[in-house]
C-alpha positions in Angstrom: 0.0 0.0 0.0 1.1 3.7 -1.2 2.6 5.5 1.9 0.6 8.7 1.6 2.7 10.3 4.3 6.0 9.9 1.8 5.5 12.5 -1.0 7.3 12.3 -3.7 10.0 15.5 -4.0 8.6 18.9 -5.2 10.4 19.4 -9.3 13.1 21.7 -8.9 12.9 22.9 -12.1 9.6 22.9 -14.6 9.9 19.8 -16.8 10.8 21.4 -19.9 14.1 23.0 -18.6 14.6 20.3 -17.0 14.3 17.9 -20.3 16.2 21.1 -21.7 19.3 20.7 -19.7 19.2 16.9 -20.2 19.3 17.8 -24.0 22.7 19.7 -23.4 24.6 17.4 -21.8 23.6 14.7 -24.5 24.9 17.2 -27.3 27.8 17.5 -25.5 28.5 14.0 -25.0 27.9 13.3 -28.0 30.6 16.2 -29.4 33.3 15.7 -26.8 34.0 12.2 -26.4 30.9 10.2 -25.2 29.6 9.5 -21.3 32.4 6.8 -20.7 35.3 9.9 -21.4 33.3 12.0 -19.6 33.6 10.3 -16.4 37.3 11.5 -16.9 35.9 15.0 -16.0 37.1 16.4 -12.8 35.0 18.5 -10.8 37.1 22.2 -10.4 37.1 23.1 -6.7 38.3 26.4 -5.5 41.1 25.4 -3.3 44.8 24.9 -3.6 44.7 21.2 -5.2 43.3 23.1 -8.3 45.0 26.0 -8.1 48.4 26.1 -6.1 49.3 29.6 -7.1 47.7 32.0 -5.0 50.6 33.7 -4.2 51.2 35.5 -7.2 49.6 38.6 -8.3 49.0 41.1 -11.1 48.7 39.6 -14.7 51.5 37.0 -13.8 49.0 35.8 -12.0 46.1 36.1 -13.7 48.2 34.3 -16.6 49.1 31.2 -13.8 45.0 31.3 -13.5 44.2 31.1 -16.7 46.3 28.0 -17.6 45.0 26.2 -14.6 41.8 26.8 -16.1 42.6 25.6 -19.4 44.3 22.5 -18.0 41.1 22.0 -16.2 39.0 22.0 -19.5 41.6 19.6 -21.4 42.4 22.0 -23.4 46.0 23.0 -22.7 46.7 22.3 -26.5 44.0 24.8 -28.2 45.8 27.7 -29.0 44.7 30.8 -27.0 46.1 33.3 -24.6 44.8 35.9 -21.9 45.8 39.7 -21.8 43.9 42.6 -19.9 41.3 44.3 -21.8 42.5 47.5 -23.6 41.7 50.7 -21.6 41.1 52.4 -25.0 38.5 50.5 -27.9 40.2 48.9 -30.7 39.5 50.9 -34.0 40.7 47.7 -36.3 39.6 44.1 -36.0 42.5 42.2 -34.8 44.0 40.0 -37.5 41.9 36.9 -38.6 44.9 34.4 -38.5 45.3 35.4 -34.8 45.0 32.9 -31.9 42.2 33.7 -29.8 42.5 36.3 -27.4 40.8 36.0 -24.2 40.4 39.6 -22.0 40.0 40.6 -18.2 39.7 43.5 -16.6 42.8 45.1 -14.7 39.9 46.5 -11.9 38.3 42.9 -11.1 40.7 39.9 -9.9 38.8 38.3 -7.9 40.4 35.0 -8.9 36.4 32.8 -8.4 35.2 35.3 -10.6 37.7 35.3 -13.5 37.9 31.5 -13.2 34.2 31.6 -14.3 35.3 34.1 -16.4 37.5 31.5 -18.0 35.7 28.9 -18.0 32.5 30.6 -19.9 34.8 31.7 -22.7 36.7 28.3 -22.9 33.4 26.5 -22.8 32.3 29.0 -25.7 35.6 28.0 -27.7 34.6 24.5 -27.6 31.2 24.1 -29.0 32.4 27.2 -31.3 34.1 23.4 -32.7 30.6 21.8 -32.3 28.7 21.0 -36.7 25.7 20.2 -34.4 23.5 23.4 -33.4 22.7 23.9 -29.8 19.1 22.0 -28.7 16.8 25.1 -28.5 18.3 26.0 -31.7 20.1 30.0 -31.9 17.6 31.4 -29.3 19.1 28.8 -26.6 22.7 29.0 -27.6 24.0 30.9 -25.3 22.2 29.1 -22.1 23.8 26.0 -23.8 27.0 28.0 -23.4 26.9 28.6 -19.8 25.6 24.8 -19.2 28.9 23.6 -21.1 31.2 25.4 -18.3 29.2 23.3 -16.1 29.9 20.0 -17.8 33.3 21.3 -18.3 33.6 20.8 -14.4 33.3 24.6 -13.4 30.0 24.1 -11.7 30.8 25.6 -8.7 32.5 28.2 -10.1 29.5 29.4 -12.3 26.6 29.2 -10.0 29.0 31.0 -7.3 29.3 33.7 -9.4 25.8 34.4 -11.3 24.8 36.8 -8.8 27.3 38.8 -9.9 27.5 38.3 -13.2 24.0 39.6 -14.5 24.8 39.1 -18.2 24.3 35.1 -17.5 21.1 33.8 -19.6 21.0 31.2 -17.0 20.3 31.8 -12.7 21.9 30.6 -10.0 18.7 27.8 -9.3 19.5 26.8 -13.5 23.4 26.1 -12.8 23.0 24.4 -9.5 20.6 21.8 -11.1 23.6 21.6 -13.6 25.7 21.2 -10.8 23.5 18.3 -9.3 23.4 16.5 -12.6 26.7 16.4 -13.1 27.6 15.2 -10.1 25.1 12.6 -10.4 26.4 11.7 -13.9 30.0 11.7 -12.7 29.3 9.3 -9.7 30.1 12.1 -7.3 28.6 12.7 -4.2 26.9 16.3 -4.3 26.4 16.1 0.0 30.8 16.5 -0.4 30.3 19.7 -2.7 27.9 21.6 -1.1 30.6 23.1 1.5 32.4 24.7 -1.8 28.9 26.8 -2.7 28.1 29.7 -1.7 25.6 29.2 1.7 22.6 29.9 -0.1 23.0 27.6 -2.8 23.6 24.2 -0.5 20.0 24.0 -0.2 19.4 24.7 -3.9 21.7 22.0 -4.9 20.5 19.1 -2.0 16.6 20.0 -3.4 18.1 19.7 -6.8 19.7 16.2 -6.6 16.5 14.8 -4.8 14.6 15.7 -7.6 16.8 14.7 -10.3 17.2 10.9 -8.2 13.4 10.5 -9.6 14.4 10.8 -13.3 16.7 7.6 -13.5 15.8 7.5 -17.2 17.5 10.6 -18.1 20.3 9.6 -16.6 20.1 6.2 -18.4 20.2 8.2 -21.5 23.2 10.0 -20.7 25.3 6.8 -19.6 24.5 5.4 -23.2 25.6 8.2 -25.3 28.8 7.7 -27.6 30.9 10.5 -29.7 30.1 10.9 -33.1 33.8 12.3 -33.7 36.5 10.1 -33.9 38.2 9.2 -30.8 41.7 11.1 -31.6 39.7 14.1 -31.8 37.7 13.6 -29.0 40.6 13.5 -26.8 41.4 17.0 -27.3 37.8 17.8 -26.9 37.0 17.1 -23.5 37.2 18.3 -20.1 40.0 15.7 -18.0 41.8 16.0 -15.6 
């Protein structure tokens, strides 16, 4: 007999972004390796494990940041580099045949904040590589965007900061669901990750993991999905440690 007294847990999200987010991270497996790569991805903490240089300051070490990041994403081989943002507007586009360029500004090193930073822009130059549109099609291609940093590993990172950062498409409830899934996905306990969020959000992200425990068939779908590139792409294409 039914337990009446045992309710089942309230949807964090409304189903369609929920089904929306499990959309993205199928695209993404399916462009960057496949789920059994993808449980290569490590989770980026804020601490010294993931980023031993806090002693050094100015662009030096905004620079070390940078390529901690990149490391992070698996991408320490794409060509791309990191300079402060010009104090005056360029008045000619920069060369086409020029690496990419990624900017900060000088005023704002909070190193959390430019490690989102980073890791939005990096997660941009990688499905930037993607032939398969976005699911949501162009409308939904930047929230698809902000959701690849997440899968990236930079979870914590991006839902930490989207209270500052008000040009995020997505809010903070949106990337700690993200957060929850991907710990799911990954095997990872999301009760150990909580201490790294900001207070507020260790609620948001125990809600969220009850709720996505009910929707074992999305993660089923996840666990089965294989790249579509081949493999010695792939390995330059995702996230590992």
């Amino acid at each position: 007999m039914r337990n009446p007294f045992r309710a089942r847990p309230k949807s964090f999200l409304d189903a369609a972004r929920r089904e929306w987010q499990f959309d993205v991270f199928v695209w993404l497996l399916r462009n960057s390796g496949g789920y059994p790569k993808f449980l290569d991805t490590t989770l980026v903490l804020p601490n010294e494990d993931h980023f031993p240089d806090r002693g050094m300051s100015g662009h030096a070490g905004v620079a070390a940041l940078f390529r901690h990041v990149r490391d992070h994403a698996g991408m320490a081989d794409w060509p791309c580099t990191v300079e402060p943002q010009p104090r005056e507007p360029r008045t000619t586009p920069p060369p086409s045949d020029r690496i990419p360029v990624f900017t900060y500004e000088s005023d704002t090193l909070e190193p959390k904040l430019l490690v989102a930073t980073f890791a939005h822009e990096l997660a941009r130059y990688l499905v930037e590589t993607f032939e398969e549109p976005a699911p949501g099609g162009a409308s939904l291609h930047e929230p698809a965007t902000e959701l690849s940093a997440v899968f990236m590993g930079f979870g914590v990172f991006m839902a930490n900061s989207a209270i500052v950062h008000a040009s995020y498409q997505l809010n903070e409830g949106e990337f700690v669901h993200a957060l929850a899934m991907f710990c799911l996905l990954r095997k990872l306990d999301p009760e150990a990750v909580a201490p790294h969020l900001n207070p507020h959000l260790r609620k948001y992200l125990r809600l969220a993991a009850r709720d996505l425990m009910q929707h074992e068939k999305g993660f089923q779908r996840l666990r089965s999905v294989f790249a579509v590139i081949p493999i010695d792409e792939a390995d330059r294409t995702l996230p590992t440690r």
